[in-house]
C-alpha positions in Angstrom: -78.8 -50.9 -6.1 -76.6 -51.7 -9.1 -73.6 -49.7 -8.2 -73.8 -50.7 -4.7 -73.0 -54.1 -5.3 -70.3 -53.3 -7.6 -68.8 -51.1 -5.1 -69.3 -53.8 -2.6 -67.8 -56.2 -5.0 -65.2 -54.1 -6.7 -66.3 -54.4 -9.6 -66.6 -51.5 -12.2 -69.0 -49.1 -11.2 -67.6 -45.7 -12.3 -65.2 -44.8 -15.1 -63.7 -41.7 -17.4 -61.6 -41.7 -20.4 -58.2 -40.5 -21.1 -57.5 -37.5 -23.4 -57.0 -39.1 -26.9 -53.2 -37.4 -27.3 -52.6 -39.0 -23.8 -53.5 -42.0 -25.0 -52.1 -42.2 -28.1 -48.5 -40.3 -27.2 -47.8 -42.2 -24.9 -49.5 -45.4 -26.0 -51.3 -46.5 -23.2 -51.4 -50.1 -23.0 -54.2 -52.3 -20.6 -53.2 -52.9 -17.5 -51.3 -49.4 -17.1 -51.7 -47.1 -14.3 -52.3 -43.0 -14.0 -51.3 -41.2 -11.7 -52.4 -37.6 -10.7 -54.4 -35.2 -8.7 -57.8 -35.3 -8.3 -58.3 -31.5 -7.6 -62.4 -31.1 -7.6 -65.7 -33.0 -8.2 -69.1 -31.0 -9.6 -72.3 -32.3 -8.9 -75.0 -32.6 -10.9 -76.5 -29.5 -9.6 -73.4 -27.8 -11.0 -71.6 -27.1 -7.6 -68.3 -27.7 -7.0 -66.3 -29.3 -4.1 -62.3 -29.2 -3.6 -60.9 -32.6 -3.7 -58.9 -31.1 -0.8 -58.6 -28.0 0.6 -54.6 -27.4 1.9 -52.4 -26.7 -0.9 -48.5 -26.4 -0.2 -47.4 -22.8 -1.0 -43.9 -22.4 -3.1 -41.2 -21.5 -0.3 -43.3 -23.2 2.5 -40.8 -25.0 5.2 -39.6 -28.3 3.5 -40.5 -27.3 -0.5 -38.3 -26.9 -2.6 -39.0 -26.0 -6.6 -42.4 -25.1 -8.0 -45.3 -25.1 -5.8 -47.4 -28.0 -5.5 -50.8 -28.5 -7.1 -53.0 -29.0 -4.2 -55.4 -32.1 -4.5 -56.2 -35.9 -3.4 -53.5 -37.8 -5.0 -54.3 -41.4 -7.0 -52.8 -44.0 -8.9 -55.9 -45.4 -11.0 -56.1 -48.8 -13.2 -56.8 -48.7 -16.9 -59.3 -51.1 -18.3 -57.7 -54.9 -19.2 -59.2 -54.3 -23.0 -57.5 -50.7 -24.6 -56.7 -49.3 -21.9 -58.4 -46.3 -22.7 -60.9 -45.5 -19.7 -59.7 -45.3 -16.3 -61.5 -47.0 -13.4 -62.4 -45.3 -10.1 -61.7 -47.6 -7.2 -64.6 -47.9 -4.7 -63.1 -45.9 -2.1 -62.5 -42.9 -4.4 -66.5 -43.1 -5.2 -68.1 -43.5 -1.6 -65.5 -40.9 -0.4 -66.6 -38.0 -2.4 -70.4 -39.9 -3.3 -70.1 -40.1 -7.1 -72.6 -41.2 -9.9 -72.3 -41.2 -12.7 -74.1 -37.2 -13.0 -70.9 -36.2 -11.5 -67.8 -34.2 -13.0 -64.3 -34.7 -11.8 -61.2 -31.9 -12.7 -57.9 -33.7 -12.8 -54.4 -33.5 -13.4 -52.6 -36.6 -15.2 -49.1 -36.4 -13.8 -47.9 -39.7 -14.6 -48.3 -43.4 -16.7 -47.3 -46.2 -14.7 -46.4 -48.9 -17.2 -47.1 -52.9 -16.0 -43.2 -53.3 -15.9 -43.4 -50.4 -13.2 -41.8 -47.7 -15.4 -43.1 -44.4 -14.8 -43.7 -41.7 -17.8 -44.2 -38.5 -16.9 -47.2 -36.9 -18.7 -46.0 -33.3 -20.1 -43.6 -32.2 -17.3 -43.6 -28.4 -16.5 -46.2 -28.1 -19.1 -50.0 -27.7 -18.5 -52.8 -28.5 -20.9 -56.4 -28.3 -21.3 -58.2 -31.7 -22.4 -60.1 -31.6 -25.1 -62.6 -33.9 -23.2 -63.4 -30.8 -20.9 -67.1 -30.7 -20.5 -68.4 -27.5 -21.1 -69.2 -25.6 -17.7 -72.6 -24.1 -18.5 -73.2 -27.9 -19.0 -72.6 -29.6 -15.5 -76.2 -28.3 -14.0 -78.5 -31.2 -15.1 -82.2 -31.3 -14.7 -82.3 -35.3 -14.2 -80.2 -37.1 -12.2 -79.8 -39.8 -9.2 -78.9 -39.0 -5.7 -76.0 -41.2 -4.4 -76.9 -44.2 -2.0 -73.9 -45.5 0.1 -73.4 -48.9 0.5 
């Protein structure tokens, strides 16, 4: 009941944290933005659903460069204190039912600074966080269904 009135409210309901060399490379200030792919969620049960399921193919009519990493785009708030954990809006949590017994796999593209300067985040590079939780990990034996609001 909780969470449904902060969705309703848009409030903070749901939240992750950012890599600490993200944060601290690029010195990630409150009120900054990140931007990236949201590429899959796991549930509690340890299953694991594609964000989205096209994915533009290198060559494909009207690409040019590298192919694309396929995935629901977003541009997410930080938190107005360090800046540190990164809110889900309320339409990113009803659309794909989250709790907070869910797993999200993400690529950080981009900081968006308050003046509205973008950073990229380790262009033509990829990385593993070090916040990865382990996969033999994500099946939990408690946890609470979503109810949409």
């Amino acid at each position: 009941m909780l969470v449904r009135g902060y969705l309703k409210t848009g409030e903070r309901a749901l939240w992750w944290y950012l890599p600490d060399e993200i944060y601290e490379e690029f010195k990630v200030k409150p009120g900054y933005k990140i931007k990236g792919k949201l590429l899959a969620v796991y549930n509690p049960k340890g299953e694991m659903k594609v964000a989205t399921p096209t994915e533009v193919l290198e060559g494909a009519p009207g690409t040019a460069g590298p192919p694309e990493v396929a995935g629901d785009p977003f541009t997410w708030d930080t938190t107005k204190e360090t800046g540190l954990a990164v809110l889900l809006p309320p339409q990113t949590i009803i659309k794909y039912g989250l709790t907070a017994f869910h797993f999200l796999e993400l690529v950080i593209e981009a900081i968006v600074k308050t003046n509205g300067d973008v950073v990229e985040v380790y262009p033509g590079e990829e990385r593993m966080s070090s916040k990865w939780w382990p996969e033999n990990r994500m099946k939990l034996s408690y946890y609470v269904d979503f109810v949409a609001p």
